[in-house]
mmCIF file of the C-alpha atoms, coordinates in Angstrom:
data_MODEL
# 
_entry.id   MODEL 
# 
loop_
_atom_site.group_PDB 
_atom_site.id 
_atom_site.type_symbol 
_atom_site.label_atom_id 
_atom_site.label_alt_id 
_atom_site.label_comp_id 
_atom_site.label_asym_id 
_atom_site.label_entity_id 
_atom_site.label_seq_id 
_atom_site.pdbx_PDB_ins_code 
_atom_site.Cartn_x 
_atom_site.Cartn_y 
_atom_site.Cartn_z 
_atom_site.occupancy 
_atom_site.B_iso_or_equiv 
_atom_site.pdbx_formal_charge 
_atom_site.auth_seq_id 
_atom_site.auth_comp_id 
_atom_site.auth_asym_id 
_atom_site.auth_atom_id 
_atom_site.pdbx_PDB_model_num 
ATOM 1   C CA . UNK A 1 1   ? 0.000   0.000   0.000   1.00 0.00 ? 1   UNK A CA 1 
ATOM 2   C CA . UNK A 1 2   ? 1.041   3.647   -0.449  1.00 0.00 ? 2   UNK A CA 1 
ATOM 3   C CA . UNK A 1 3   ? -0.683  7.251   0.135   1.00 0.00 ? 3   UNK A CA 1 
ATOM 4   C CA . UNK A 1 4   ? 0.165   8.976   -3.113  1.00 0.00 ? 4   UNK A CA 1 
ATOM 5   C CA . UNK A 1 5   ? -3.812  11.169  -2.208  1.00 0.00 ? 5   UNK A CA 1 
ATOM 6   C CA . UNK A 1 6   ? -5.357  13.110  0.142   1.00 0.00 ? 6   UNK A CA 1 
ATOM 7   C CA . UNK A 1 7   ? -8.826  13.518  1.802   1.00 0.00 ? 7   UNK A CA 1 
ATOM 8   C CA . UNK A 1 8   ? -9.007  16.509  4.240   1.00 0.00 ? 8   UNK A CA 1 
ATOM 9   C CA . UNK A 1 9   ? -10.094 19.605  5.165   1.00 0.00 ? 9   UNK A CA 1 
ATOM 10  C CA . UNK A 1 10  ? -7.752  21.296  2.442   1.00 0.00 ? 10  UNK A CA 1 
ATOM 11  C CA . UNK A 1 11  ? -9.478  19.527  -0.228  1.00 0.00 ? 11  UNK A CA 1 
ATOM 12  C CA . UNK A 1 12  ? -11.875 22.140  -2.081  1.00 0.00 ? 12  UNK A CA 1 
ATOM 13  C CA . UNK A 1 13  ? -14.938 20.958  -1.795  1.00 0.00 ? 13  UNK A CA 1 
ATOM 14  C CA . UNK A 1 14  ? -16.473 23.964  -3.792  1.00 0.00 ? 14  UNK A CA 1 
ATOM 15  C CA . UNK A 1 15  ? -14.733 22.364  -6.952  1.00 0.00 ? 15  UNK A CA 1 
ATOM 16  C CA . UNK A 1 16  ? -17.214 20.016  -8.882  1.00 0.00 ? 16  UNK A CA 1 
ATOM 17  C CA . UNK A 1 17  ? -14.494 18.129  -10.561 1.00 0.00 ? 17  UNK A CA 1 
ATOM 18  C CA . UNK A 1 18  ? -12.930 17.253  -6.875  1.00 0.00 ? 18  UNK A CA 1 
ATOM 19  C CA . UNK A 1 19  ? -13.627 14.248  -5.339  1.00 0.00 ? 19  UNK A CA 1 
ATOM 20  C CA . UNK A 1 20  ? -12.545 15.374  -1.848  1.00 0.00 ? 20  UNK A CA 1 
ATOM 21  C CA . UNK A 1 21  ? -8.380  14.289  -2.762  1.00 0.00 ? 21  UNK A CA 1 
ATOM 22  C CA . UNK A 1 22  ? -5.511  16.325  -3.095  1.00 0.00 ? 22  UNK A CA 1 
ATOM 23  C CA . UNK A 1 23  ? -2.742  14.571  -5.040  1.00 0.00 ? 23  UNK A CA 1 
ATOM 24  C CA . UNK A 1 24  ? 0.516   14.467  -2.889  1.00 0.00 ? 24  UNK A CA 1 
ATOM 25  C CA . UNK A 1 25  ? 4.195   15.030  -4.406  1.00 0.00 ? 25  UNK A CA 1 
ATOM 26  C CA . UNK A 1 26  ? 7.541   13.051  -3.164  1.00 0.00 ? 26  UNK A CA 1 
ATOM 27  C CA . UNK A 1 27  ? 8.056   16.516  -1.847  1.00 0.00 ? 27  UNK A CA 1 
ATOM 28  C CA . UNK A 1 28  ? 4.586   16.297  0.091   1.00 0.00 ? 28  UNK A CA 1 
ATOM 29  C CA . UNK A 1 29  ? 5.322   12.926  1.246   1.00 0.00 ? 29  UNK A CA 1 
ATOM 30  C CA . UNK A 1 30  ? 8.946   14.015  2.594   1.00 0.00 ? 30  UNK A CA 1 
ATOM 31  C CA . UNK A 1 31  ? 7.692   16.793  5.201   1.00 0.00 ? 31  UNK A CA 1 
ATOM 32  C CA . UNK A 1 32  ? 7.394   16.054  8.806   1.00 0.00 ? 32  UNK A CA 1 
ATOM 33  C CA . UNK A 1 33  ? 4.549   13.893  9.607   1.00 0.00 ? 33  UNK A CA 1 
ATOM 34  C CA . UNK A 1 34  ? 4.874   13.505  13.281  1.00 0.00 ? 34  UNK A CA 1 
ATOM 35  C CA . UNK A 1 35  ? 7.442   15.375  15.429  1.00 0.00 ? 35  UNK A CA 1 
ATOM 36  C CA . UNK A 1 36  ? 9.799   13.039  17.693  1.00 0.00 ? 36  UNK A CA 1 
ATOM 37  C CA . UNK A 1 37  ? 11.907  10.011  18.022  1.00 0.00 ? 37  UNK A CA 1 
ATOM 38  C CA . UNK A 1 38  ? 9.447   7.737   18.822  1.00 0.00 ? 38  UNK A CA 1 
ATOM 39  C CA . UNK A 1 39  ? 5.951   6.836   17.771  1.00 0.00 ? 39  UNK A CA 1 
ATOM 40  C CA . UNK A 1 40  ? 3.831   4.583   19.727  1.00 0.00 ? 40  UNK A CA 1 
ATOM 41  C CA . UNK A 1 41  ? 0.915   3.291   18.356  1.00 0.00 ? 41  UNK A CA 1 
ATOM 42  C CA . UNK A 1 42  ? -2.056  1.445   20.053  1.00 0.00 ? 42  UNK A CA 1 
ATOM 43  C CA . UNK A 1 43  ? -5.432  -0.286  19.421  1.00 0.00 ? 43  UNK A CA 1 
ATOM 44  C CA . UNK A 1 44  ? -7.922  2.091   19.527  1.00 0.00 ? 44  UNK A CA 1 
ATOM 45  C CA . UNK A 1 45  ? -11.063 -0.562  19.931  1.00 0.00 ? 45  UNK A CA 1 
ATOM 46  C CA . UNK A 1 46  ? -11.613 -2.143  23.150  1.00 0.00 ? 46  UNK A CA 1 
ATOM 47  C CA . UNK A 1 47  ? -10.659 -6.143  23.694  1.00 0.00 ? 47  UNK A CA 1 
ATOM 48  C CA . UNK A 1 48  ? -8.818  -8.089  26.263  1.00 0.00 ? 48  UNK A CA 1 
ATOM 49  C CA . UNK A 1 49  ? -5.721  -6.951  27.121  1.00 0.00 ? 49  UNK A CA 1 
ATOM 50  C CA . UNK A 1 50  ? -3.824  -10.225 25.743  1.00 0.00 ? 50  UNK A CA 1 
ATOM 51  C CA . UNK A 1 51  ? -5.576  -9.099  22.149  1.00 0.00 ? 51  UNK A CA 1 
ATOM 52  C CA . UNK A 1 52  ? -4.128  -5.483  21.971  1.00 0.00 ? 52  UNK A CA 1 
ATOM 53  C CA . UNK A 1 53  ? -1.942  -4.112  19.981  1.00 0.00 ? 53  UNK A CA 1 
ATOM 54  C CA . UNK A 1 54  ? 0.814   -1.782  20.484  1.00 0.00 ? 54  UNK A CA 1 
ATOM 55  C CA . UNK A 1 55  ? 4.146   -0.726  18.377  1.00 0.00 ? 55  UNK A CA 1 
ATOM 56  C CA . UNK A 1 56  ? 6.717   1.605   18.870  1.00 0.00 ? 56  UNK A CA 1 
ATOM 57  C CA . UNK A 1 57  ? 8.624   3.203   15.921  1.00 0.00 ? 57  UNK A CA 1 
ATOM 58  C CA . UNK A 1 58  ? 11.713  4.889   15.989  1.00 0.00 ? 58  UNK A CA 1 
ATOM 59  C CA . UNK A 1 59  ? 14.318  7.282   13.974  1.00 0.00 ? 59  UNK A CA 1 
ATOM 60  C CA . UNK A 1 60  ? 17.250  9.164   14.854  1.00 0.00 ? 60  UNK A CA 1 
ATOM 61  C CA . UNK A 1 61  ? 16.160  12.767  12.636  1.00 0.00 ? 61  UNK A CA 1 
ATOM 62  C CA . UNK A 1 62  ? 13.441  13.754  15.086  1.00 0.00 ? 62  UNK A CA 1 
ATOM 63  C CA . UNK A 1 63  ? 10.531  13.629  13.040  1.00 0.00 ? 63  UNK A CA 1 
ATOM 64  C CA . UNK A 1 64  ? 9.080   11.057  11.001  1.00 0.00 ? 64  UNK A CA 1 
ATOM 65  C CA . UNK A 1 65  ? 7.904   12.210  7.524   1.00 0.00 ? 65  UNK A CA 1 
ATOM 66  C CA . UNK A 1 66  ? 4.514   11.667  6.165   1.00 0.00 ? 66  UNK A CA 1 
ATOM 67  C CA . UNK A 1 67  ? 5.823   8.662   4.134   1.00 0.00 ? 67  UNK A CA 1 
ATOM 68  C CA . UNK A 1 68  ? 6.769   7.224   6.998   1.00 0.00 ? 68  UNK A CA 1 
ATOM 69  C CA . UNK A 1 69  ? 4.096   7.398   9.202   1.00 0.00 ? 69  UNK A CA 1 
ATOM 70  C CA . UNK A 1 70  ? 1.534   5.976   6.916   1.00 0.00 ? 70  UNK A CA 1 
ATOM 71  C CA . UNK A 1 71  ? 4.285   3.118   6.805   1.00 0.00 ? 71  UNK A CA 1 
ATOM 72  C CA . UNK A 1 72  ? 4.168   2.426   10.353  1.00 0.00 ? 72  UNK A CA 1 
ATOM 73  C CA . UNK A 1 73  ? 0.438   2.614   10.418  1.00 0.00 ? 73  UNK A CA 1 
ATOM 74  C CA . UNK A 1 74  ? -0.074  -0.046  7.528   1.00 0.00 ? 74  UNK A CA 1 
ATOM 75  C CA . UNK A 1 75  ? 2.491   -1.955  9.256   1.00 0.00 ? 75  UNK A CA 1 
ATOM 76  C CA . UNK A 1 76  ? 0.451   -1.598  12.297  1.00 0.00 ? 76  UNK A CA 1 
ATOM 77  C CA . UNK A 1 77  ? -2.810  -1.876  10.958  1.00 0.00 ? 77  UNK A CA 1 
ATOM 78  C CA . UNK A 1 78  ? -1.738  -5.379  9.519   1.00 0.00 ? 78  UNK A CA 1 
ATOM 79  C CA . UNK A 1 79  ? -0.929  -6.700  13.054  1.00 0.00 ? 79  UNK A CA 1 
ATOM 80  C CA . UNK A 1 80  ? -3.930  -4.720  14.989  1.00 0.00 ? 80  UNK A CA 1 
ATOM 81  C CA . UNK A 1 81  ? -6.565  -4.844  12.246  1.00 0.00 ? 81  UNK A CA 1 
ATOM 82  C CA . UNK A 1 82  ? -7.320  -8.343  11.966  1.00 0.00 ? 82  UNK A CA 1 
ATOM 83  C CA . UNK A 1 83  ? -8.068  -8.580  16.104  1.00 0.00 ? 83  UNK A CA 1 
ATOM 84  C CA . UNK A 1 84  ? -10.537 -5.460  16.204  1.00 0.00 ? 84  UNK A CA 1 
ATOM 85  C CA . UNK A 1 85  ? -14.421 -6.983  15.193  1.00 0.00 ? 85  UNK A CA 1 
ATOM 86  C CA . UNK A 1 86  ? -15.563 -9.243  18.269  1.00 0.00 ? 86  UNK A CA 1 
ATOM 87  C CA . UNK A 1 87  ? -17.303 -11.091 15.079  1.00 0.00 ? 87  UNK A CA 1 
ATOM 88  C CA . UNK A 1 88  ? -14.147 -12.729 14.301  1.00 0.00 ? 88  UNK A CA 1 
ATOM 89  C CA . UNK A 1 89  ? -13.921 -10.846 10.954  1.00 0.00 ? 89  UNK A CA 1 
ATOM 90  C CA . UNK A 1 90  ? -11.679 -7.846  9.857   1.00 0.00 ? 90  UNK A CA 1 
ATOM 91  C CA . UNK A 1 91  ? -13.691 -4.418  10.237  1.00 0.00 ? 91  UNK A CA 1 
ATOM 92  C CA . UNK A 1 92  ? -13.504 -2.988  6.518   1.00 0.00 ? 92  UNK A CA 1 
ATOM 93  C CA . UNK A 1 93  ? -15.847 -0.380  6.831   1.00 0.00 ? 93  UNK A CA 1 
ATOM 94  C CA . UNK A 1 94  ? -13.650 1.823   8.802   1.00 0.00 ? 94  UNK A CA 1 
ATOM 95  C CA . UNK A 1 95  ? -11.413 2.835   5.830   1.00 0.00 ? 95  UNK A CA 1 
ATOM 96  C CA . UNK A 1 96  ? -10.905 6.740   5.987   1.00 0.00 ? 96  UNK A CA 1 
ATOM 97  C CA . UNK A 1 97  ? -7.749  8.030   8.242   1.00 0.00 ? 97  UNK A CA 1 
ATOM 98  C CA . UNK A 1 98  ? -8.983  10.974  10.348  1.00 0.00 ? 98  UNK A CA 1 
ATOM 99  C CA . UNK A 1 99  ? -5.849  11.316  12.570  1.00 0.00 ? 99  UNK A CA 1 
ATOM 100 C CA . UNK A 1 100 ? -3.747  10.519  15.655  1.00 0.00 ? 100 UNK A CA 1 
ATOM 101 C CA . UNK A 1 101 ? -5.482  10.451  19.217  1.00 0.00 ? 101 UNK A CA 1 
ATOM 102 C CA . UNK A 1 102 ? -3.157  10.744  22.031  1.00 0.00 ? 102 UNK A CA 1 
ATOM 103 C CA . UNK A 1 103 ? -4.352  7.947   24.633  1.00 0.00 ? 103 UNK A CA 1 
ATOM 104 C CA . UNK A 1 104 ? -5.632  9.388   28.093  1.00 0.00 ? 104 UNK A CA 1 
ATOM 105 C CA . UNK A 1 105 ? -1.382  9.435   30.051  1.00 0.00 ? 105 UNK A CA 1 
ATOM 106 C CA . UNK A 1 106 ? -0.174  10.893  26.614  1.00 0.00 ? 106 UNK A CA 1 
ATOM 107 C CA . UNK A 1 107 ? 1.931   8.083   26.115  1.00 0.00 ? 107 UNK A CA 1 
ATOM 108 C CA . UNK A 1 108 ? 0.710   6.375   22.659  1.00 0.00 ? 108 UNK A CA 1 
ATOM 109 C CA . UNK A 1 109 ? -1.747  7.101   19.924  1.00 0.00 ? 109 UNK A CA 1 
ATOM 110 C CA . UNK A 1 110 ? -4.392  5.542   18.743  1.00 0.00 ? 110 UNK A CA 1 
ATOM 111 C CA . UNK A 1 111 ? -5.687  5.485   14.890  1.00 0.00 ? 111 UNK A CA 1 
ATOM 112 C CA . UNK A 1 112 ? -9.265  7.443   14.075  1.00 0.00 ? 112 UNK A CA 1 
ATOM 113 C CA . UNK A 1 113 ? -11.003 5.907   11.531  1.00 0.00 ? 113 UNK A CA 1 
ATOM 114 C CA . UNK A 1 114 ? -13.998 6.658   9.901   1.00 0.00 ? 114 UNK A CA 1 
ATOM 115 C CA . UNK A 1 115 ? -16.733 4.875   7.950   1.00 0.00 ? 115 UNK A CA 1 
# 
């Protein structure tokens, strides 16, 4: 997988040629993403502690680009997706990235994901 679009609020919505994306460059892709050397993420759905995820990423610049953040997040979302419907089946309605939530002691982040 790879995020070469975006969906936000820059998008123009006014434009009736836009479907809600803005095309990102390799220069786009190469700014800061997330500032620090470490990234924790964590499930953001509620299971049984012996069924959540969590992942720490680290780099030695600082910052992680854009790039590399939706890297770590497919990375995570293949270990942390497939545990997160108490059907038993993977939730693929929840498809659109809204952001990073900081848990409640600030420590990790959690994935917002929208229908």
């Amino acid at each position: 997988s790879r995020l070469d679009r975006y969906g936000g609020d820059d998008a123009d919505e006014d434009d009736e040629n836009s479907d809600g994306m803005i095309d990102l460059t390799p220069d786009d892709l190469a700014q800061p993403g997330f500032i620090g050397d470490t990234m924790t993420l964590e499930s953001s759905h509620v299971l049984a502690s012996s069924h959540r995820s969590e992942r720490t990423y680290s780099n030695d610049k600082g910052y992680f680009t854009i790039a590399e953040v939706v890297q770590a997040i497919i990375k995570f979302e293949l270990v942390d997706r497939p545990k997160c419907s108490p059907y038993g089946c993977i939730d693929d309605h929840h498809i659109y990235f809204e952001g990073l939530e900081p848990n409640e002691m600030n420590d990790a982040f959690t994935i917002a994901w929208s229908a």
